[in-house]
C-alpha positions in Angstrom: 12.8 -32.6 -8.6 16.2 -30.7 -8.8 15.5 -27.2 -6.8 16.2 -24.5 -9.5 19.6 -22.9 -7.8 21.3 -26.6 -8.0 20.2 -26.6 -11.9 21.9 -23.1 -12.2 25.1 -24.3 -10.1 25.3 -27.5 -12.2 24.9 -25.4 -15.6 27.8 -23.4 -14.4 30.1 -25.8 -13.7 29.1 -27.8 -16.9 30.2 -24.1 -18.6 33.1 -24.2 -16.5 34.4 -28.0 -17.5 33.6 -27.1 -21.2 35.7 -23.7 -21.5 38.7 -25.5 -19.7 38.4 -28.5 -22.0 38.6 -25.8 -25.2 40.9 -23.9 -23.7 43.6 -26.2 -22.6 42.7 -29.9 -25.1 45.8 -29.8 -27.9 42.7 -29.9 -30.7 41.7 -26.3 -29.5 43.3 -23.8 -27.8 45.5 -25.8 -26.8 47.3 -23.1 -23.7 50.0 -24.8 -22.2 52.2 -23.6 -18.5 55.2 -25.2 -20.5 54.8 -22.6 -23.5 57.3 -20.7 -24.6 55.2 -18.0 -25.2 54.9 -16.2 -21.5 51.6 -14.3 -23.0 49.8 -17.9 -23.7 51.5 -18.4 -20.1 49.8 -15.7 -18.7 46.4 -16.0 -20.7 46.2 -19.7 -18.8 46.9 -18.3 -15.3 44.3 -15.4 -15.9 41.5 -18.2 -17.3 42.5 -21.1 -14.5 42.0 -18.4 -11.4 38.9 -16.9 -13.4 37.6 -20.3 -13.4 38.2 -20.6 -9.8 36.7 -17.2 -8.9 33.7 -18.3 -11.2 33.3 -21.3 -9.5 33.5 -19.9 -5.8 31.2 -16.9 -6.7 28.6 -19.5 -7.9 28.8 -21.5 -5.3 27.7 -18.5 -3.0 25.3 -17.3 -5.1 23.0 -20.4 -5.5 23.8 -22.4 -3.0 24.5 -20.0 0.1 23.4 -16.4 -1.0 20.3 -15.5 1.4 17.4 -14.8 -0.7 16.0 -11.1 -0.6 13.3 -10.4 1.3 10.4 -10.2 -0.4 8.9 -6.2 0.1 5.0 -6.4 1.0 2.9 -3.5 0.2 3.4 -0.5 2.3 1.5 0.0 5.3 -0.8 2.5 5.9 -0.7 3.9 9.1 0.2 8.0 9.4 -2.1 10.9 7.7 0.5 11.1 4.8 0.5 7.7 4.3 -3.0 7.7 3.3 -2.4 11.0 1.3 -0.1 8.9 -0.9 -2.2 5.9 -1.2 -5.0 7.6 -2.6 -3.2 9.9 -4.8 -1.7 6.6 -6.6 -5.5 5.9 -7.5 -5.6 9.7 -8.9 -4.8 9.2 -12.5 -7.6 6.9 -13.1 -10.5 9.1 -14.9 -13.4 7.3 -13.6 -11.9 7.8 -9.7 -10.9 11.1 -10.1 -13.4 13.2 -8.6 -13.6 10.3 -5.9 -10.5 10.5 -5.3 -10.2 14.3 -5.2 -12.8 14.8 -2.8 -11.1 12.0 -0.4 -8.2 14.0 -0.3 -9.9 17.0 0.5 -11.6 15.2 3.4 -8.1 14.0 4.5 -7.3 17.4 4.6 -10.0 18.9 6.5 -10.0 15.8 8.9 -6.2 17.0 9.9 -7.6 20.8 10.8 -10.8 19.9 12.2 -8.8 17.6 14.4 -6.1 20.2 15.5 -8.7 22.5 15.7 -10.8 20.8 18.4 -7.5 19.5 20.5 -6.7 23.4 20.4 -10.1 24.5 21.9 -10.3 22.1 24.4 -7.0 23.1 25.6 -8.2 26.1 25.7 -11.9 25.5 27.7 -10.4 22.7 29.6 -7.3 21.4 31.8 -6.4 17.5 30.2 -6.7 16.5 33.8 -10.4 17.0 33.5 -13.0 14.4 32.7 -14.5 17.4 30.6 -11.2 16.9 28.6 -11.2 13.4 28.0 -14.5 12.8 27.5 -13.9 15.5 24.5 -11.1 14.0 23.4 -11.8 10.1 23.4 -15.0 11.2 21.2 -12.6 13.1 18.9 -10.3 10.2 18.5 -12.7 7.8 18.6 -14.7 9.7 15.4 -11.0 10.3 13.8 -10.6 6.6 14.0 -14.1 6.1 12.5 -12.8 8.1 9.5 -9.5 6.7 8.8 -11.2 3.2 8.6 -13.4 4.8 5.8 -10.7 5.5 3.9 -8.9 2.0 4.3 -12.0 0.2 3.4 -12.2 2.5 0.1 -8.3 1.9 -0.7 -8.8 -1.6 0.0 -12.0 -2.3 -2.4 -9.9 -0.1 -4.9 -6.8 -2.1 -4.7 -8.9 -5.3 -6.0 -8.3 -3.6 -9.8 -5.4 -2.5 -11.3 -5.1 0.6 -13.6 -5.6 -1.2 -16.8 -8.8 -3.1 -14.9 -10.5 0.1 -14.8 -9.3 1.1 -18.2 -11.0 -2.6 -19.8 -14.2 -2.3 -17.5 -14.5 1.3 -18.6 -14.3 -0.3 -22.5 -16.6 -3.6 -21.5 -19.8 -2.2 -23.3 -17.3 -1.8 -26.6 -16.4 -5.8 -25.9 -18.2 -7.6 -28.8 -16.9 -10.9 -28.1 -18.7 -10.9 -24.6 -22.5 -11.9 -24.1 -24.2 -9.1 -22.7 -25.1 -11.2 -19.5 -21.6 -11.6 -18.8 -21.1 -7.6 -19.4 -24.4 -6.8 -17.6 -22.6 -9.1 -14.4 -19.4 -7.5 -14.5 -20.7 -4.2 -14.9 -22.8 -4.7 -12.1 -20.0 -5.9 -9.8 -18.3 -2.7 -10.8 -20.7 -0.5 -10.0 -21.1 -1.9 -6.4 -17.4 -1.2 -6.1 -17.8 3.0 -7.2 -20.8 2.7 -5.2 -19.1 1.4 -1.9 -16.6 4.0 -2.5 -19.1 7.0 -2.8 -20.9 5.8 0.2 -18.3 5.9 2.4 -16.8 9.2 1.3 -20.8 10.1 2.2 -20.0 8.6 5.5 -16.7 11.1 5.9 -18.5 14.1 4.6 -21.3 13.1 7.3 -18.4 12.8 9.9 -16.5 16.1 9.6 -20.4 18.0 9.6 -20.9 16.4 12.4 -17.1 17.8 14.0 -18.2 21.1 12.6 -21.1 21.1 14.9 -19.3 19.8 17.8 -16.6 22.5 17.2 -19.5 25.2 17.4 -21.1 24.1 20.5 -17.7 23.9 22.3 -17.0 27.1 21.4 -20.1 29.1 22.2 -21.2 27.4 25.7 -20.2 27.8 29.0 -19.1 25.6 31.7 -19.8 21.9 30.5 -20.1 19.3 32.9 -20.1 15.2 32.2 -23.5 15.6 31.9 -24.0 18.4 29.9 -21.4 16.6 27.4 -23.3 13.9 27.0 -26.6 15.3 26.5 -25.4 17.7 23.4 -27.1 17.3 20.8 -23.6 16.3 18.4 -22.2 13.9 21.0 -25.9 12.1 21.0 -25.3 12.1 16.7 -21.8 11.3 17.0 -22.0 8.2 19.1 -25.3 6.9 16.9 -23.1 7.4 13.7 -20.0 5.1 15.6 -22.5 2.7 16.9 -23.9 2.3 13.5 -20.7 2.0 11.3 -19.8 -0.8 13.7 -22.5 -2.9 12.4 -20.5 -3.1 9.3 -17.5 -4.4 8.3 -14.2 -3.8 5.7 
């Protein structure tokens, strides 16, 4: 089977052989270099080098041209990245307080975060193991969010806008059994549901920073220890230990 770039460069040259033959065959055009006339002179030059340039231009284009490079769905790797991903999902009715309340989490993750990495620089020297026991939990419960949030884009980006828009209308469907509408309906609602568990998950996650915040701030010198016996590091690393059971 002829590739579709060698049809296009044989349809052009087959255009190119059939506007010559019109232009220069005595029972058409008939354009002549040995007319008197130096504008039908002229016209033949312009057409014979515009064939030429036709020809050469098509031969880059479908035979040698490098094709473009297909663009893949952006990554989502900073804070603002996942800012922007969520607000595309914003204008869908059914998301919206979803949505909303995702970017308000996004929002409070960011200060909570530069809280915490403020008051430890504060209580503590990075050298210390105080330090980075802190801060790995911080990081590691940071990390623990921003998965949340992919796994919610992610089951999101299974539907388009105008998915949402028809399963919103599915009960109005007459021409569909109401098995098949009772499944669908179903599936959809696991989908809203994943979603509100895991902004549940967040909510519980940024509670549980607050806490840690509070304790920081109002005891006295910690040691490994100590850390590790507070009552919001003991929550904290149950909650990570848990959501790892699960996957995306």
């Amino acid at each position: 089977m002829v590739e579709p770039k060698f049809k296009n460069f044989i349809l052009l040259i087959a255009v190119v052989i059939v506007a010559n033959i019109l232009v220069w065959s005595r029972g058409f055009l008939g354009v002549s270099f040995s007319s008197e006339s130096p504008l039908v002179v002229a016209f033949g030059a312009a057409f014979l080098a515009g064939s030429f340039i036709a020809l050469i231009y098509g031969s880059y284009t479908y035979l040698f041209k490098p094709k473009p490079v297909v663009k893949t769905k952006k990554e989502v790797v900073t804070h603002e990245d996942y800012v922007d991903a969520m607000k595309s999902y914003g204008s869908i009715q059914v998301l919206r307080n979803d949505v909303d309340l995702a970017l308000n989490q996004l929002e409070r993750m960011k200060n909570r975060k530069m809280k915490l990495l403020e008051v430890l620089e504060q209580r503590f020297d990075a050298s210390e193991l105080s330090y980075k026991k802190f801060y790995s939990v911080v990081h590691a419960v940071e990390d623990l969010f921003y998965k949340n949030i992919k796994s919610i884009l992610n089951k999101l980006g299974v539907f388009s806008v105008s998915d949402f828009a028809a399963i919103a209308d599915l009960k109005k469907n007459k021409k569909l059994s109401a098995k098949i509408i009772e499944e669908k309906m179903q599936v959809y609602n696991e989908y809203l549901q994943f979603v509100n568990d895991s902004l549940n998950t967040n909510e519980e996650i940024l509670l549980k920073l607050d806490k840690l915040l509070l304790e920081i701030a109002r005891l006295g010198s910690l040691d490994l220890e100590s850390i590790e016996n507070m009552s919001c590091m003991k929550e904290i690393d149950a909650l990570i230990k848990q959501t790892k059971l699960y996957k995306d």
